[in-house]
N, C-alpha and C positions, 0 to 999 in steps of 0.2 A: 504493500500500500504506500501510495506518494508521501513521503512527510510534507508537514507543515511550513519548513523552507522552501524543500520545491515548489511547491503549489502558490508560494507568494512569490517565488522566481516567476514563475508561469503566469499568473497573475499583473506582474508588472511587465514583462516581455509583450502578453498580449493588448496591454493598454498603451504601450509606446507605440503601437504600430497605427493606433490612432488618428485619425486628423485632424480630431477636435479632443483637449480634454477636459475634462469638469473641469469647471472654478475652485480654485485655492482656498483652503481655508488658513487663517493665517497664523504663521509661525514665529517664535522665535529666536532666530539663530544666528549661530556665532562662526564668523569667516577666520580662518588663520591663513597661516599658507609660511615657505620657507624664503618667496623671496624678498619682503619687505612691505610694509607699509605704503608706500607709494607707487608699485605695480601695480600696470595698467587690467591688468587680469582682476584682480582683488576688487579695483575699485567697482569696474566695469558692471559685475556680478552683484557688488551691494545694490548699485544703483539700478540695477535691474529686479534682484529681487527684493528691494522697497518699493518699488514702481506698481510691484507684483500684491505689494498689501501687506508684507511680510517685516515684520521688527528687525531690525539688523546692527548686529553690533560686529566689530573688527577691533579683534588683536595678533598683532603680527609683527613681526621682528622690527626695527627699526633699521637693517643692515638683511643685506644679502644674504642668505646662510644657506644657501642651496648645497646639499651632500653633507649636512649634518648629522643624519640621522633620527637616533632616537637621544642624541647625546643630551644629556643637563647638570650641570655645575653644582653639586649638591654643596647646601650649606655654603657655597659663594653668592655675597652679597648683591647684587646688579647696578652693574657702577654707572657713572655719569657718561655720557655722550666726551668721542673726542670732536663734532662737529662735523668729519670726514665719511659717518657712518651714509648709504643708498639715501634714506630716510634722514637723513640732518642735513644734509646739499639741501634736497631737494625741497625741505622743509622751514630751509633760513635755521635751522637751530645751531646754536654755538658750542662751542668745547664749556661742559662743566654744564649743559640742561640736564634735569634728573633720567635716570636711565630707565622710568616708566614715567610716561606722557601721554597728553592727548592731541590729535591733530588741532592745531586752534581751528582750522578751518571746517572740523567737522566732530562733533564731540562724540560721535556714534563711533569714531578712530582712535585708537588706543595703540600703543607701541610699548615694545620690550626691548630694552636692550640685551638678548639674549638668547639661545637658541630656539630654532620654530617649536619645538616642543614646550619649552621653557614658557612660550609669549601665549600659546596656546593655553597650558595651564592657568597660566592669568586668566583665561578670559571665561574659564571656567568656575575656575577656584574664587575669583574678585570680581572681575567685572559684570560678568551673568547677574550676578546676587547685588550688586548694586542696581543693574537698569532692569533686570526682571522680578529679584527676588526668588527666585529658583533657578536650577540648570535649565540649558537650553532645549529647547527641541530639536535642534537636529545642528551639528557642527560642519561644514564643510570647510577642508582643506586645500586653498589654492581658488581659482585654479594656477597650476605652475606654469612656469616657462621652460616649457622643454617636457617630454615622456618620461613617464614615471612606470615601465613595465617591468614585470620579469626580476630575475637575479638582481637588477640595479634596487630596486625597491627595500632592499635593507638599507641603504646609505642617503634613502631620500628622507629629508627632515616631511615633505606632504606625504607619505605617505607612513611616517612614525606618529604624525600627528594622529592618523587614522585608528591606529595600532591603541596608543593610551585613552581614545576617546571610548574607543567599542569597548576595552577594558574597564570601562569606568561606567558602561552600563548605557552610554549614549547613542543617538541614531546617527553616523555617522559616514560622512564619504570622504576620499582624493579624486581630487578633480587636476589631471593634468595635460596641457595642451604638447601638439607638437611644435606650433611657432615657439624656438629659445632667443628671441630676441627680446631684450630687456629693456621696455615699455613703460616710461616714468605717465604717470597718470594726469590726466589733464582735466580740467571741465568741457575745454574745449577739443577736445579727441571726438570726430566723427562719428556718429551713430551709424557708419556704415565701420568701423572700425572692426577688426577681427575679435577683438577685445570684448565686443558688446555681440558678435554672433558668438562667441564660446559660452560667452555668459544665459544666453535666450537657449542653448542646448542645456546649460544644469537649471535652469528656471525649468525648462519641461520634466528633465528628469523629476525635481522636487514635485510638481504638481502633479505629476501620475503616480508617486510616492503618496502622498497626501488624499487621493482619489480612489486609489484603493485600502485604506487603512482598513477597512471593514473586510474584505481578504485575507488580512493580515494577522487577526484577532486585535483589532482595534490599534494594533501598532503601524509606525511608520518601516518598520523595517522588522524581522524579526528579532527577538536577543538575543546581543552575543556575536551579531552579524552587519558586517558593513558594507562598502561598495569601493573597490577601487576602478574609478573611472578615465577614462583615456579618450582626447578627440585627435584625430589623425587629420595631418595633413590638410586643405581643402580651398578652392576657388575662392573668393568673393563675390561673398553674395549665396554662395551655396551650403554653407552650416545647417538652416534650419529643414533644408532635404536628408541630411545625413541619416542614414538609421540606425538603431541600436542594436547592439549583439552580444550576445552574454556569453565571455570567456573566461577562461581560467587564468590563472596568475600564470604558469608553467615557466620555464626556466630561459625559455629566449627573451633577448636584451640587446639594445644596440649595444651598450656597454658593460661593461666589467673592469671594475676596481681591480689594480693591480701595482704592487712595489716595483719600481727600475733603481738599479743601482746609479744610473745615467737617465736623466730623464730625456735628454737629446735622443736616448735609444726610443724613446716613445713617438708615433706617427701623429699624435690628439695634439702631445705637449710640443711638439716642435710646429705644426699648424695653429698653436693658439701663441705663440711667441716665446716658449718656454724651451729655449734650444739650449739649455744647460746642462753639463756634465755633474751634475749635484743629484746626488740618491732623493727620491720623491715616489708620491702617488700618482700619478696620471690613470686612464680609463684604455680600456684595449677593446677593441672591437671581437663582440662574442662570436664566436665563432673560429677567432683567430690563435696565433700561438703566442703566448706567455712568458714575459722574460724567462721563466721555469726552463721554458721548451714546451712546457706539455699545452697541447692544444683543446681550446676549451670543446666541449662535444657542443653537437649543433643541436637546438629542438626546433623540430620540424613540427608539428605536433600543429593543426588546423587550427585549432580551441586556443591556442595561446595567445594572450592579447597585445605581443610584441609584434607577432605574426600578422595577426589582422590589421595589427595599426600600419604595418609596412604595404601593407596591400592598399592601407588608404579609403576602405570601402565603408567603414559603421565605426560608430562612437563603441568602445569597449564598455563592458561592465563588467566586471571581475566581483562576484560575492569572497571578502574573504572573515577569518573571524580571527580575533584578538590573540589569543592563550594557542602559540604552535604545540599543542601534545600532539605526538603522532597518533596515526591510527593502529586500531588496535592488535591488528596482526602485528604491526612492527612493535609494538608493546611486549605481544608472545613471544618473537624473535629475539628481543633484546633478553629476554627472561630467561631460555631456556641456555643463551649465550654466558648470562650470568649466576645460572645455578649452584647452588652452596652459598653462595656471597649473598645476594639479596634475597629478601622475601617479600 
């Protein structure tokens, strides 16, 4: 018999395909994301989903922090701005403003000096409970600059934000684009902008979320269960034709993290001007071979949402859930590998 996940898989699958869909009923939720405060994504998305009817509150790094992960600073204070931080240029703020702020221009903008996790937390832990007085309804992360699929997904701060929020019992998604071009936010950015069609594809997603709750057992999503979302590629003017396809995380990536003793040996690092002989981190193309040698295996795999994004054809959805325990055959396998020793 289908479980209760599927059937709300199914459930939302068959409502996206939609052409019309119910009216929203309104939410209120909280934007993070890894690359800043003043990314044109973030903004694009608030102002669309307030447009939508929908409370909207933003906390988000003050500073780039893209490939942070799930990292956070425990028991380090959060210090003062040096002024030089994405979000203090672009903001007029000087060296020595507090390292949690509000946008003056928009007090519904909150900043962290801090990793996206770190800012996110804020906006759960503090700022919810100031402008709502409860947690939020539903958090989304991002949308990012640049894909967030596959193997890379551990080392993305939007898609860790995802990771602590469904931990914590929230309805929650990442939301990230294939445009990586880093988009300071305007008022005056075109309503034809790509910015604002990325934004009108997770407006729909929410509102067929929201549309089917009653499938859901009165939830926005199940518990315990989140979404990581992918837009691929696409014309202008052609977003809101894109369709939606529900893939698995699975292991294909444009990239993979990797140590060079030389980073000049790296194709990314010497392409992004980093042709230095100094041991680092740069990204290797999946698929390829690894300062190691060994060469990473390819997934080919249809379902994977690195896959479908390179084809270019449907916005991904990836159901993934918080707490990685294996399943339970590998549980038995681990056990009978560790028999006498554990119980």
């Amino acid at each position: 018999m289908p479980s209760s996940r599927f059937n709300s898989a199914i459930a939302l699958c068959g409502a996206l395909a939609l052409t019309a869909a119910a009216p929203a009923s309104a939410l209120n939720i909280l934007l993070c994301n890894d690359d800043g405060i003043t990314a044109a994504n973030l903004r694009a998305l608030k102002s669309k989903l307030s447009a939508a009817g929908h409370s909207v509150a933003v906390a988000a790094p003050i500073d780039n922090q893209s490939g942070r992960g799930g990292y956070i600073a425990f028991l380090t204070p959060v210090s003062a701005l040096t002024g030089k931080e994405r979000g203090a240029v672009a903001l007029g703020l000087a060296a020595g403003a507090p390292g949690v702020g509000v946008d003056t221009g928009d007090a519904d903008v909150s900043y962290v000096n801090g990793t996206p996790v770190t800012a996110c937390l804020y906006g759960v832990d503090v700022l919810a409970k100031k402008k709502w007085g409860a947690a939020p309804d539903l958090v989304i992360s991002g949308p990012n600059e640049g894909n967030n699929t596959g193997a890379i997904n551990a080392s993305s701060g939007t898609f860790n934000n995802l990771i602590y929020m469904i931990n914590r019992g929230l309805p929650a998604m990442a939301v990230s684009d294939a445009a990586t071009a880093q988009v300071n936010w305007s008022g005056a950015l075109p309503a034809s902008h790509r910015a604002y069609e990325v934004a009108g594809i997770v407006v729909k997603l929410v509102d067929t979320l929201i549309a089917n709750k009653a499938k859901a057992g009165g939830l926005l999503m199940p518990d315990g269960v989140g979404l990581n979302v992918n837009v691929p590629d696409f014309s202008a003017g052609a977003g809101a034709a894109l369709p939606y396809r529900f893939t698995r995380i699975g292991k294909a990536s444009s990239y993979v993290p990797a140590f060079y003793e030389k980073l000049s040996d790296s194709p990314l690092a010497v392409a992004s001007g980093v042709n230095f002989p100094v041991p680092g981190i740069s990204l290797a193309t999946g698929g390829t071979t690894l300062p190691s040698g060994v060469v990473l295996p390819k997934d080919t795999a249809a379902t994977s949402e690195d896959n479908v994004i390179a084809a270019k054809t449907a916005v991904t959805i990836s159901p993934v859930e918080g707490v990685p325990q294996a399943r339970r055959a590998f549980e038995d396998a681990m056990k009978i590998k560790l028999n006498g020793i554990a119980q």
